[in-house]
N, C-alpha and C positions, 0 to 999 in steps of 0.2 A: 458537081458534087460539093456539098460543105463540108469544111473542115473544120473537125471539134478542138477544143482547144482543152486541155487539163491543167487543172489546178494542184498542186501539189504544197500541201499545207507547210507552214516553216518549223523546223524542230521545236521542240518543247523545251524550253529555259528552265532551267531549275535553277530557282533564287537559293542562296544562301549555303547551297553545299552541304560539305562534310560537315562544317563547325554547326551548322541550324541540324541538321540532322540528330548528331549526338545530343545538341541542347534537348530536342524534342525527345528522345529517346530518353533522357536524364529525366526530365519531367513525367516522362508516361511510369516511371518504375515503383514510385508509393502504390500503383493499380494494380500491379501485377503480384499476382496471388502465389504463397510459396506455401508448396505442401506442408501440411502439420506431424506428417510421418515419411523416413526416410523410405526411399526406391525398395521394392520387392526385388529380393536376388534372385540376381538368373539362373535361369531355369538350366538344369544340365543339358548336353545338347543329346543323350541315350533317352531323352521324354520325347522330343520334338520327332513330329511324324509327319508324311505327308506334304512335306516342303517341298518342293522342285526347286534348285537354283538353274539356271543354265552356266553349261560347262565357259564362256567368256567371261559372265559374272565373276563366278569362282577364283577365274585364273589373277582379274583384277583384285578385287578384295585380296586373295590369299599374297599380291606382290604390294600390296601394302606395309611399312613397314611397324606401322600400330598394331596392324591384325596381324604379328609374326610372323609375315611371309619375307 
């Protein structure tokens, strides 16, 4: 019987980190498009229909404490 042998490739190096990161991120932002009109308000939640959350969803979100739970 032969035996196979595997190759297991070596992790992937990421040059430059956090500080290349942000640089590149800092450069990409003159591309990024900002609305010319502010956000539509939300919608009351007595319109919305038809949602299903599931009741574990629920319990997270609502023990958040941004979303006043």
């Amino acid at each position: 019987m032969q035996k196979h042998s595997v190759t297991v490739p070596a992790p992937v190096e990421l040059d430059g980190g956090l500080e290349e990161l942000r640089g590149d991120c800092a450069r990409m932002v003159p591309h990024w498009a900002v609305p010319a009109t502010a956000a539509p308000a939300p919608v009351p939640a007595s319109l919305i229909h038809g949602v299903t959350v599931p009741s574990a969803s629920a319990r997270l979100v609502g023990g958040m404490s941004e979303y006043g739970g």
